[in-house]
C-alpha positions as CSV (number, residue, x, y, z in Angstrom):
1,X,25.7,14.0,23.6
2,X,24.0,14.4,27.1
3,X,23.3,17.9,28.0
4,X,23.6,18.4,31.8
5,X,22.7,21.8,33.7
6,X,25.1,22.6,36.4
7,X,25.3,24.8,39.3
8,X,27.4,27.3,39.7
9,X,27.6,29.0,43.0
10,X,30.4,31.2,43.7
11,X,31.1,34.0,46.2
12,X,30.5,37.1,44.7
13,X,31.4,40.2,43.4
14,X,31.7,38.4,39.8
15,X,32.8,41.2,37.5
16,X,31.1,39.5,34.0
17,X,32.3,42.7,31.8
18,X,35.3,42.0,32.5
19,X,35.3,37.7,32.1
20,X,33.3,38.1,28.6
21,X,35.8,40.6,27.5
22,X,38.9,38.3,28.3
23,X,37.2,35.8,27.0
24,X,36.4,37.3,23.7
25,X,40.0,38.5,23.2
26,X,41.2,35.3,23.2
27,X,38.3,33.1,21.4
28,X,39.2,30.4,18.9
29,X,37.1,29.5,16.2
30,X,36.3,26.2,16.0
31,X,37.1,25.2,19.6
32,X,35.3,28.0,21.1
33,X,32.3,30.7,20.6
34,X,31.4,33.7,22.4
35,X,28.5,36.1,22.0
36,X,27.0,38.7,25.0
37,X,25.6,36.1,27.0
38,X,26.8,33.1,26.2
39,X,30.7,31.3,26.1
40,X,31.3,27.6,24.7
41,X,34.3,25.4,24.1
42,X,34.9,22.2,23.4
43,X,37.2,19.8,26.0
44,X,38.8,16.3,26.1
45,X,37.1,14.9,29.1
46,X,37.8,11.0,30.2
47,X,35.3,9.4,28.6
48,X,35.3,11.4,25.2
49,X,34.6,14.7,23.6
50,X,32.5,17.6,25.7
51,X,31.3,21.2,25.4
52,X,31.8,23.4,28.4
53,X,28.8,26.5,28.8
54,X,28.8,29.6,30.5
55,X,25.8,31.4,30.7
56,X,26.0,35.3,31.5
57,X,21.7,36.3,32.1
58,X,21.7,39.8,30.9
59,X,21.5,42.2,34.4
60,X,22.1,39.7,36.6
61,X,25.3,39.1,38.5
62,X,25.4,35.3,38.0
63,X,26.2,32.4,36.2
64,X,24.6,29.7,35.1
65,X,26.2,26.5,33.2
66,X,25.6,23.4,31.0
67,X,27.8,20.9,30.1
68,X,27.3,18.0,26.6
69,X,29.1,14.9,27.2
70,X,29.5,12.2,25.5
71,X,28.9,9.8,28.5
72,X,27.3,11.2,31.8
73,X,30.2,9.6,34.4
74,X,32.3,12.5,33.0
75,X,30.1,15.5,34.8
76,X,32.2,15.9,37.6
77,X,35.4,16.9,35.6
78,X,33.5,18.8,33.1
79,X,32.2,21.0,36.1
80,X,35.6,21.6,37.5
81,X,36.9,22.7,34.4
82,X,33.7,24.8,33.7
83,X,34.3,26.6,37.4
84,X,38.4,27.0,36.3
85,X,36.9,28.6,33.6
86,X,35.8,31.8,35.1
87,X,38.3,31.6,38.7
88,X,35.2,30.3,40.3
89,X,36.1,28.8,43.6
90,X,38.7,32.0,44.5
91,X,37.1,33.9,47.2
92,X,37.6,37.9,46.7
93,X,37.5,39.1,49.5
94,X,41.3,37.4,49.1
95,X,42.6,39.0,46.8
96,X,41.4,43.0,47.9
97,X,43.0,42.0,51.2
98,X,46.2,40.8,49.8
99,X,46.5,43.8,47.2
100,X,43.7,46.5,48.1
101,X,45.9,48.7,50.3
102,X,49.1,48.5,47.4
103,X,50.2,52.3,47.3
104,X,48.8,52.4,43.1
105,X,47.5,48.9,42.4
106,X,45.1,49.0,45.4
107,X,42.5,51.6,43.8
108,X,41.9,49.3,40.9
109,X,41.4,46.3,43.1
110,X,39.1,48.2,45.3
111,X,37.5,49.3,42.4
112,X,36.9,46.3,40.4
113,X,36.9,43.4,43.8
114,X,34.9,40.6,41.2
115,X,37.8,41.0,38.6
116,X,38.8,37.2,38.3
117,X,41.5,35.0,36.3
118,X,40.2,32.6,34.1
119,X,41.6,29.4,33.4
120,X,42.6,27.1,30.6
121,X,41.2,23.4,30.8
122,X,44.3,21.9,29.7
123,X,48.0,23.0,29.7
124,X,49.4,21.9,26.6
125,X,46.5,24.1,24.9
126,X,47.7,26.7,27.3
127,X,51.4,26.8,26.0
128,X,50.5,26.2,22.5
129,X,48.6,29.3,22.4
130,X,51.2,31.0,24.1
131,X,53.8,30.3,21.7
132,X,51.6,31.1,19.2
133,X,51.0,34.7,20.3
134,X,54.9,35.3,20.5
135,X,55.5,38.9,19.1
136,X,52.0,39.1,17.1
137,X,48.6,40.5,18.3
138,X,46.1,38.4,19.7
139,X,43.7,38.7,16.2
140,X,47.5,37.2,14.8
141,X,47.5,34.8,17.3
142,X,43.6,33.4,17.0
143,X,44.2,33.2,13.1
144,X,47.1,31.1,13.4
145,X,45.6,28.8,16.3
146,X,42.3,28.2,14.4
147,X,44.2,27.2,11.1
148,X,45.9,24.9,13.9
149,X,42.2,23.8,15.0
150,X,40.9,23.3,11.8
151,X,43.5,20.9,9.9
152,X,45.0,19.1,13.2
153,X,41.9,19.2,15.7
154,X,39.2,16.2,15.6
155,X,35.6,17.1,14.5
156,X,33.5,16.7,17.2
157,X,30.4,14.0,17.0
158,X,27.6,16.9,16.6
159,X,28.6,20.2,16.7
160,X,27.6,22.6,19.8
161,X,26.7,25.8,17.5
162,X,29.7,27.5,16.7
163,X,32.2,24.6,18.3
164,X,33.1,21.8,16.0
165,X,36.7,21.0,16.8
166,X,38.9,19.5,19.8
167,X,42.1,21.5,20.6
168,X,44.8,19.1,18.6
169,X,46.3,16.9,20.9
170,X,50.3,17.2,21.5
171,X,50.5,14.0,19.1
172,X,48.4,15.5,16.5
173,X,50.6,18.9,16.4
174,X,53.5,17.0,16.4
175,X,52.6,14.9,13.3
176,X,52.4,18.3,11.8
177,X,55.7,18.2,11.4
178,X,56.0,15.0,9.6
179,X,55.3,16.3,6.2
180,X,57.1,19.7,4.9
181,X,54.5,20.3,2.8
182,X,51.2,20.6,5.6
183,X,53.9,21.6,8.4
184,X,54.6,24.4,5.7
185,X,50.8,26.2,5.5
186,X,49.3,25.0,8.8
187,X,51.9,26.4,10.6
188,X,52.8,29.4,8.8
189,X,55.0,32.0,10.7
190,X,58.6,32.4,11.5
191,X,61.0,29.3,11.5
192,X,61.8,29.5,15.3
193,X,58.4,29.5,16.0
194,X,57.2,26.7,14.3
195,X,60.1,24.8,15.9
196,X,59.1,25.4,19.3
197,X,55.3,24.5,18.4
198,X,56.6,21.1,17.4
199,X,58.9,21.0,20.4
200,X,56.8,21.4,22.7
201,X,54.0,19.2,21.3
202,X,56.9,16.2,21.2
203,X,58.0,17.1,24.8
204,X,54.7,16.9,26.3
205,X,54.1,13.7,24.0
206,X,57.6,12.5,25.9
207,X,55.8,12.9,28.7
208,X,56.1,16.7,29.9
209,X,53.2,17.5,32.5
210,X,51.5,20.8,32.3
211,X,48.5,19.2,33.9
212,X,49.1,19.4,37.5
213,X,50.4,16.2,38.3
214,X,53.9,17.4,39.3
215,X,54.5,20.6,40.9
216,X,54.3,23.9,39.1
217,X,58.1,24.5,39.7
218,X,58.7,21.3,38.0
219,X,56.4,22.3,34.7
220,X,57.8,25.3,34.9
221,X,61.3,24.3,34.6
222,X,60.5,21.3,32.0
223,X,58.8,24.1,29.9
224,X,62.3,26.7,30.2
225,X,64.2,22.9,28.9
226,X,62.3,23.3,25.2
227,X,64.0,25.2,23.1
228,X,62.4,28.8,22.2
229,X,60.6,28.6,25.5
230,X,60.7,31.3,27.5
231,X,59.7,32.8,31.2
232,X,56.8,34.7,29.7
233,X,55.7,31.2,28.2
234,X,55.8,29.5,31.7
235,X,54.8,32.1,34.1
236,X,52.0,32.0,31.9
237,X,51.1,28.5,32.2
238,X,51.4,28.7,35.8
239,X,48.5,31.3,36.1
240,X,46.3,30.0,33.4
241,X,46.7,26.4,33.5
242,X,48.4,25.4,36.6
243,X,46.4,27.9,39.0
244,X,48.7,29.7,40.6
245,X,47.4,32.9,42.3
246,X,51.3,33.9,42.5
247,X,52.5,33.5,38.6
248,X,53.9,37.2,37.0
249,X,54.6,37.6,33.3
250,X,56.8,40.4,33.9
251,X,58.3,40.6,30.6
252,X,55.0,41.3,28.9
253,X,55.2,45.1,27.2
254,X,51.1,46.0,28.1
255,X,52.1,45.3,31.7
256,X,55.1,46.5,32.3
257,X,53.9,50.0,30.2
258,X,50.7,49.9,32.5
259,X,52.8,49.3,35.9
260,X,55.4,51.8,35.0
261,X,52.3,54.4,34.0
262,X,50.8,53.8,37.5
263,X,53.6,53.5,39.6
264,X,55.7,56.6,37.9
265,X,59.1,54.4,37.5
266,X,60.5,51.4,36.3
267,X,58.6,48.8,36.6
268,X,60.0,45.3,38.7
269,X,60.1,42.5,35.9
270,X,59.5,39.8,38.8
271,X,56.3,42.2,40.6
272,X,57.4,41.0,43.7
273,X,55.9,43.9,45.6
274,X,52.9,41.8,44.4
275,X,53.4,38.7,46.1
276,X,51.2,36.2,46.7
277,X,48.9,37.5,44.6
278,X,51.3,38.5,41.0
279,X,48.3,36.6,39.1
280,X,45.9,38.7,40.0
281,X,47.9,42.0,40.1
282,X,49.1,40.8,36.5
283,X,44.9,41.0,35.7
284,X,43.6,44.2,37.0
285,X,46.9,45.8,35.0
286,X,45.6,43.8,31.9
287,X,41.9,45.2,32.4
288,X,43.3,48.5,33.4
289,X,45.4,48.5,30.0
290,X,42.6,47.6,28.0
291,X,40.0,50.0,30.0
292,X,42.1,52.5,28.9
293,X,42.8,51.8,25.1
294,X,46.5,50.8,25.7
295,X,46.2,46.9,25.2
């Protein structure tokens, strides 16, 4: 592969605890690896197989990146994805205007102005893991996605350290479900979920787009048509694969607990009081949560 350094200028604050700790709550072995100053994952790029790097130097409040690709053309859309990766080209300043003077939210956007929301590279892999984390925790959910990894995924040329697998394609999870027997262990958890894992992979082989090339409202409502889909599942695409800075997961129970808790009533399942910004209100609830030993 051909290792490329990258530049990655962005306007600060950048709040790295807090991007290293998202990160590492959700890492997948195989296609990812994470240690204090250092996050990889693999990507389907045009040309072939990459590995996307963030680089975290210890006391300083930057980033630095690399990028292995299997043919050099593909360095523009490798750094794109690398940027989505840690909500790079979002200006914060933004985001403490839109929500900094919110009656309870705006103390912990004042406080914590570099908290970002990272992106997936792909939405299929977004969705996927979504559905996978349906009524488990997210250890529950990374154990099931790297047995996924490991027997659907394609071995990369030369591994990048820890990263030796592609996220299966939507054709590789739905042959999955070919055999009873393989469908059977790789996919082991409830019946309905393992139905909508191999709907969604054939929908998005029939041609679904969580990828941008439609609008969001449009993926949005092709993602409600699969069965066992839900709003959780989409509004969640939205924010981490579409980019929306306006996406709400209100039926998640670690936000609505941690917007009740702050807000001293019942908390609105559509956060519009939010709006434009529900993506980002949705994070500094989810850092808050977890700051506090709630999530």
């Amino acid at each position: 592969m051909h290792l490329v350094e990258v530049a990655l200028p962005f306007t600060p604050p950048l709040d790295g605890e807090a991007l290293w700790a998202y990160l590492a709550a959700r890492t997948i072995a195989g296609v990812e690896g994470l240690d204090g100053v250092r996050y990889r994952r693999a990507v389907h790029l045009t040309s072939g197989p990459g590995v996307l790097e963030l680089h975290r130097p210890d006391g300083e409040a930057r980033l630095r990146g690399r990028v292995h690709l299997s043919e050099p053309v593909d360095r523009g859309e490798a750094e794109v994805l690398l940027r989505r990766t840690a909500d790079l080209d979002r200006d914060p300043a933004d985001v403490v205007a839109g929500l900094g003077e919110h009656p309870w939210l705006g103390p912990l956007v004042r406080a914590r102005p570099g908290l970002r929301a990272p992106q997936h590279p792909g939405g299929f892999e977004t969705a996927l893991r979504a559905v996978l984390a349906q009524q488990v925790s997210l250890s529950a959910a990374r154990t099931h996605t790297a047995r996924l990894v490991s027997a659907a995924g394609t071995r990369l040329p030369v591994p990048v350290g820890e990263v030796t697998h592609l996220f299966p394609t939507p054709a590789q999870v739905a042959a999955v479900g070919t055999d009873a027997g393989p469908e059977e262990s790789i996919l082991a958890m409830p019946a309905g979920r393992r139905r909508a894992v191999l709907a969604l992979a054939r929908a998005v082989v029939d041609g679904l787009d969580l990828d941008g090339g439609g609008s969001a409202d449009e993926a949005e409502a092709g993602l409600l048509a699969v069965p066992g889909i839900g709003p959780w599942t989409a509004q969640y695409v939205r924010m981490r694969a579409l980019g929306d800075p306006d996406a709400y997961c209100g039926t998640d129970l670690v936000l609505r607990r941690a917007a009740e808790a702050l807000g001293g009533g019942p908390a609105d399942p559509r956060g519009t009081e939010f709006a434009p910004w529900r993506t980002y209100a949705a994070h500094h609830l989810w850092r808050h949560a977890q700051l506090e030993g709630t999530r």
